[in-house]
N, C-alpha and C positions, 0 to 999 in steps of 0.2 A: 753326527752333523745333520742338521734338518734345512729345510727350506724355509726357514723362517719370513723371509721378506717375500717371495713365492706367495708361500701359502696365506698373508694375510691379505694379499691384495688379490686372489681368487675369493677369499673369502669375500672380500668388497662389492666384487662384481657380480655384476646380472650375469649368473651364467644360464644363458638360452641356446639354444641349438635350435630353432628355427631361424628361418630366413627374415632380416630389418632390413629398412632402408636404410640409406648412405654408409651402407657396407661395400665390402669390393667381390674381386672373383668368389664366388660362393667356395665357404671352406670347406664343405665335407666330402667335395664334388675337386674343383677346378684347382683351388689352395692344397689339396690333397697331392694331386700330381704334379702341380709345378715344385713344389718343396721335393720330395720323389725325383723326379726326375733334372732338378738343379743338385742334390747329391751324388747323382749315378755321372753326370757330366762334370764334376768335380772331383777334383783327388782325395777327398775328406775320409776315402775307404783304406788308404794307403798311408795316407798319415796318421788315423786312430790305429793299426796295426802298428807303424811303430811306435806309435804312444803306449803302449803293451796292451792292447784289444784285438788280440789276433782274430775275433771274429770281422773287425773293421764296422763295417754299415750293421752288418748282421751278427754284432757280439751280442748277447743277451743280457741287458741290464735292466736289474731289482730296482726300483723304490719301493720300500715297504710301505703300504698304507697307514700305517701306524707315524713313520714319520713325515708326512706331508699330506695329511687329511683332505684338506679342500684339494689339491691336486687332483688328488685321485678320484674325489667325489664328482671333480667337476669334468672330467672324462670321466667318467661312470653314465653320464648325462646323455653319451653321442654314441651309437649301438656298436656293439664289438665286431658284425662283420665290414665297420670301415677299414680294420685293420692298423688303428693309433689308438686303441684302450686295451692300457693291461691287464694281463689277467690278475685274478685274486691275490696271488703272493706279491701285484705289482710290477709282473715283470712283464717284455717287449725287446723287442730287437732296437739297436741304438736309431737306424732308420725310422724306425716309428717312434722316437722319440721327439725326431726333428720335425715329422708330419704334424704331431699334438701339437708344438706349437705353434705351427701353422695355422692349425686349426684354434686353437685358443686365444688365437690375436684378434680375434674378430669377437671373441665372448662377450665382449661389453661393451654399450654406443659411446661408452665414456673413451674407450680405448679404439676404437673404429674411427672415430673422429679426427681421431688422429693419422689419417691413412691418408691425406690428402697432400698435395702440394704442385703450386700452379709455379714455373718457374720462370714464368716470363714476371711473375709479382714477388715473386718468395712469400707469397701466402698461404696457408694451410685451409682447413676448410672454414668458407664463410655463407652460412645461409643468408638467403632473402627473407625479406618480412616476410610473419606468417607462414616459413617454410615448417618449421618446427611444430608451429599449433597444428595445422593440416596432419603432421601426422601424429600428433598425440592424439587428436580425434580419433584418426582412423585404429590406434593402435590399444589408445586407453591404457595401456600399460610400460610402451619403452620411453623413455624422456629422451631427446634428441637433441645435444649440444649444439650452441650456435654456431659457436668455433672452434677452430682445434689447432692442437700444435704443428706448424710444416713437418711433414713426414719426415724429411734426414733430418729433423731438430730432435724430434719424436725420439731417435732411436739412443740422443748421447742425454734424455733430459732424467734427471735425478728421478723423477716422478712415475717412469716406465721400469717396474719389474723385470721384463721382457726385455729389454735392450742389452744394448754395451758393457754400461758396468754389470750387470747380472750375467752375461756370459762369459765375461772375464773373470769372475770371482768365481765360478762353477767351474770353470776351465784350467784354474789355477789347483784348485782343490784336486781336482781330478788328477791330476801327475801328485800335489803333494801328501793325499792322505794312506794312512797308514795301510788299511787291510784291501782287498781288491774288491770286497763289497761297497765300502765309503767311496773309493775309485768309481766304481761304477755310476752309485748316486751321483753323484757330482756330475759325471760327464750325463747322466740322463737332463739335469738340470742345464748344463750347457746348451745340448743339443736341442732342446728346448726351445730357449734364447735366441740361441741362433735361427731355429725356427719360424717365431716371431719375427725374427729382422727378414729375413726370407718374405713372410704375407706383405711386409710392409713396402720391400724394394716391388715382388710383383705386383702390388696393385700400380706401381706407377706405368703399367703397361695395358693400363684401363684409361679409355681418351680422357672419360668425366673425371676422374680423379687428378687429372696433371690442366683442367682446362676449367677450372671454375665450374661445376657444372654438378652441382649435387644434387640440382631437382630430375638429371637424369637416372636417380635411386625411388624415384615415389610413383614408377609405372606399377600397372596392377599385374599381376603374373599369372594370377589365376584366382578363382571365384571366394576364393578366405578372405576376409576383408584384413588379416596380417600378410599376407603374399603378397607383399610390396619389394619392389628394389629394379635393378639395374635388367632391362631386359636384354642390352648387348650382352652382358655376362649369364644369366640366366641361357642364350644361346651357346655360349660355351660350356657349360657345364652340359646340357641337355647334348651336343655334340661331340664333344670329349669324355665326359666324365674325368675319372681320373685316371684310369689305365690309359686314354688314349694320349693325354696330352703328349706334343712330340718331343724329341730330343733337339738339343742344341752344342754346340762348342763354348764352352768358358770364356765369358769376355773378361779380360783384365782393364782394372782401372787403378790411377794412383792413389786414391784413398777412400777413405767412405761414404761421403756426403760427392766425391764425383761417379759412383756409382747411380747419382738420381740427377745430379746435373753441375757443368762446370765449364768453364770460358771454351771448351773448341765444341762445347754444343753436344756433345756426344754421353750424356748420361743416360738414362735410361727415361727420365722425366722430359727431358729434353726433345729426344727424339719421338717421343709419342704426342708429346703437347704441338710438334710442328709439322708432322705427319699426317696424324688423323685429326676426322672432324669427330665432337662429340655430339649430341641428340640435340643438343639446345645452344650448339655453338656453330653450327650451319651457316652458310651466309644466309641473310635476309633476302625474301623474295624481293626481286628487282623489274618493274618495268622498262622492258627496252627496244620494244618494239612498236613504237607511237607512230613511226612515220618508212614509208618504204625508203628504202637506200642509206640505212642511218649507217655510217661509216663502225669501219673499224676498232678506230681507236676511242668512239662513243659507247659504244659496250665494254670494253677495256674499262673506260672509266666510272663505266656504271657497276661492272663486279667490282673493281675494288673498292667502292664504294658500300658494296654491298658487306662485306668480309667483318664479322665478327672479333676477330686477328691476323695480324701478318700473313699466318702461315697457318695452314696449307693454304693457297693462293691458286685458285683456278685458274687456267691459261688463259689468255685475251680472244682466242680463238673459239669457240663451241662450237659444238653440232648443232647450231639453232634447230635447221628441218629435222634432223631426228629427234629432238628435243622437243617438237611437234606434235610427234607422233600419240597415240591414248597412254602410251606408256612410259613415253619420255627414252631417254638415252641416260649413260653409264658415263660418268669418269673414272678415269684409274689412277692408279701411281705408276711409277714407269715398267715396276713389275707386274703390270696388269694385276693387280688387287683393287676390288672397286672400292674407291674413294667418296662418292657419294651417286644418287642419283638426281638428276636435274630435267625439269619438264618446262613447256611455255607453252600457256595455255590463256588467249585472251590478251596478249604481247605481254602476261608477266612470267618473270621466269624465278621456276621456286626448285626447292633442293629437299631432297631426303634420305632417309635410310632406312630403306625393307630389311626384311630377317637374312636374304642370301646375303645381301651385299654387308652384313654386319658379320655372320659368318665368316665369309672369304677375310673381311678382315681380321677375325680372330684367329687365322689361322696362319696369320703374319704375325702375330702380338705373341702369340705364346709360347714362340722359339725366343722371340728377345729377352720375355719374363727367365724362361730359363738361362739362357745363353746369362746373365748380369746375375740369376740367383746362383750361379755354378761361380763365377768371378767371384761374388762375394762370399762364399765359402770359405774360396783360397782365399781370400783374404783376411777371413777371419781366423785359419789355421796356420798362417804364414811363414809367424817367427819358426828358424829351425835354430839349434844349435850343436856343434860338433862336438863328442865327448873323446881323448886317445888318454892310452895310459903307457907311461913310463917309471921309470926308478923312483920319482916323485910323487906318483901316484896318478889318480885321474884328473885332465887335464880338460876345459872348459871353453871353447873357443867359441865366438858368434862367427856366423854365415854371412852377412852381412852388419853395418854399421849400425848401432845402434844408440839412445840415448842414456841420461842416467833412471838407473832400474836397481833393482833386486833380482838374485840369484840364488837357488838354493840345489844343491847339491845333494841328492839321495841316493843310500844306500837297499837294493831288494836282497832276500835273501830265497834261499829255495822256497820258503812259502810262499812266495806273494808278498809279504811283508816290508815297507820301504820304513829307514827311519833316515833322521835329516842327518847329513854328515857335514853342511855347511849352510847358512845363510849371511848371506852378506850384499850391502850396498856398491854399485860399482857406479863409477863416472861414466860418459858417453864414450863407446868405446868404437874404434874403427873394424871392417870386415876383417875375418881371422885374428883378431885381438884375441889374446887369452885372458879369460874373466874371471878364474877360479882355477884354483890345484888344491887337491884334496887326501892326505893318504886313504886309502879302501881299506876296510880291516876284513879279516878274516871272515871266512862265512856269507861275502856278499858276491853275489852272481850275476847282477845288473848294476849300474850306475844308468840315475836319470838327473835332467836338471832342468831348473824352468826359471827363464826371466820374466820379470811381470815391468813393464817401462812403458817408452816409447821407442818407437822409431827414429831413423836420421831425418824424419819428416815431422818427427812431433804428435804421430799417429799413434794411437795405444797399440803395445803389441805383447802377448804374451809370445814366449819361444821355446822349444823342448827341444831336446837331445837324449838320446837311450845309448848305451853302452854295453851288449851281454862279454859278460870276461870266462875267458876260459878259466873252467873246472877240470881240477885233478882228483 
């Protein structure tokens, strides 16, 4: 089995390993460790063990280079002591398989473009005139789409190798192929995938990516006239790297697309888009201090007049006199992380964002990036299903409700070896429904089985069950 659809859409792509604009968290750096450390906060170690990967995170899986050329070529591109390029024979720990695609979602501006979405519009990325030519100027060589598909559209859209259907199909493969080398491929291939969805949920924990705001990717970073892009994330990377990014708790959500946003506000898009300011979505400098004793509720009305959007919405209150001051004053959010800085100087009053105060806020962003990329894990591992055996043989029951799917029934034997003992269509079935009975024939020592469907939501789900039987 090859990567066929993989490999020809790496072959498509600009694979570049320097840094562009209207990319997100830098991959080699900050995309490195949140992918990392949303697997480690996840149960994804415990569930490929019982998938039969007793290494879990750290089982060692081959892709021969032979069969997924452009893969491997195009990690070949990004240096080996990142720690996501495998060696010669292809091979990597499953962990760094998930990092690669991390890092590979970003390989192309064709596919980067797609990393955006504003969800107060449900729009994806839309430059401004002339955003584009500016940087074909400056770059002469990356071409920079105008627009892009919304990020959670991004991830179910036929057009994305990288998404849904491609980690389903890999994932599927991976419980039903024969030898434990094909097993491996396939789940390298998932992990992958999953990968990918991973760069795409974290970037919505980047303010310009969920707030219209892609000309905050065309700051200069340093003296190369290509070191261009997002200097709030360039502080993170330069701050964390990848070893340091922190740890989080797994947020759970009810499906895919409310992992980035959905009616009680709480996706992952959502709350960064109303939280933080980004560079170019600041409120407007506002005049408000034209005459002494201007009331209260005339400043009031002069910030929210000022406001770019709803939200984050400055209090009616400031610190005018310290905001006086050569250096201005601090807002915060209620957790004391500063929200922006605010000056009045000449009775107008303007807002910004120095390197601390972008900092501290990074240091709030990259628990949530994690804490949603460990949720969508389990999510994407979810389905489970129960295997028991009696006089009739082995028996196939779902964990929960499920819709109508396919089921297939495998037989391992002492090598590693699985052949199919059953595949069959089943109707929507309720939790602990039995979906299959199967006799075991002699000489097999595991039973596995895997539905490919949906959920009682309608959500895609693949779902596995292992059975080891005693041996006489």
């Amino acid at each position: 089995m090859r990567f066929a659809t993989l490999a020809l859409a790496l072959a498509g792509a600009a694979m570049v390993s320097v840094p562009a604009p209207a990319r997100a968290w830098e991959a080699q750096t900050t995309h490195a460790g949140l992918a990392e450390q949303s697997a480690a906060s996840s149960a994804l170690h415990t569930h490929l063990v019982e998938l039969g990967f007793p290494g879990g995170l750290y089982e060692a899986l081959t892709v021969p280079p032979a069969d997924a050329p452009q893969l491997i070529d195009a990690l070949s591109r990004y240096s080996p002591i990142h720690g996501y390029v495998p060696d010669q024979r292809g091979r990597q720990y499953a962990v760094a398989w998930l990092v690669a695609g991390a890092v590979l979602a970003d390989s192309s501006a064709a596919w980067a473009a797609n990393h955006f979405f504003d969800p107060a519009s449900g729009a994806g990325l839309r430059l401004t005139p002339g955003f584009a030519d500016r940087v074909a100027a400056r770059l002469h060589r990356i071409e920079l789409p105008e627009r892009g598909s919304p990020a959670p559209d991004w991830l179910v859209s036929a057009d994305n190798p990288l998404g849904l259907e491609g980690f389903v199909a890999q994932y599927v493969k991976a419980v039903r192929a024969a030898t434990p080398g094909e097993r491996g491929r396939h789940l390298a291939g998932a992990l992958i995938a999953a990968g990918a969805m991973l760069h795409v949920l974290h970037d919505m924990a980047s303010p310009s990516h969920v707030r219209d705001d892609a000309e905050a990717h065309l700051d200069e970073l340093g003296p190369a006239a290509d070191d261009l892009g997002s200097r709030f994330e360039r502080i993170a990377a330069l701050a964390y790297g990848r070893l340091g990014v922190p740890a989080a708790a797994a947020i759970a959500r009810p499906g895919l697309r409310a992992f980035f946003t959905g009616p009680d506000g709480a996706g992952l898009a959502d709350v960064t888009s109303t939280t933080w300011f980004s560079p170019h979505t600041l409120p407007a400098a506002t005049r408000i201090a034209a005459e002494r004793g201007r009331r209260r509720g005339d400043i009031a009305t002069h910030l929210a007049a000022s406001l770019r959007r709803p939200a984050p919405a400055p209090p009616g209150r400031l610190n005018l006199l310290a905001a006086a001051d050569d250096d201005g004053t601090t807002l915060t959010t209620d957790d004391g992380v500063c929200l922006a800085r605010y000056q009045v100087e000449r009775g107008v009053l303007s807002w910004s964002l120095d390197d601390e105060c972008m900092l501290e806020q990074v240091g709030a962003l990259l628990p949530a990036a994690v804490g949603h990329g460990a949720g969508l894990l389990d999510w994407l591992f979810r389905g489970e299903l129960a295997i028991t055996r009696d006089a009739a043989g082995a028996k196939v029951t779902t964990r929960s409700a499920v819709g109508a799917g396919e089921v297939v029934v495998l037989g391992e034997d002492a090598r590693g070896v699985r052949t199919e003992l059953a595949v069959q269509a089943i109707a929507a079935s309720a939790d602990g429904a039995t979906i299959a009975t199967v006799a075991v024939p002699a000489g097999v020592a595991k039973v596995y089985a895997v539905y490919r469907g949906v959920d009682a939501a309608g959500e895609v789900l693949v779902a596995t069950g292992a059975l080891a039987l005693e041996t006489r």
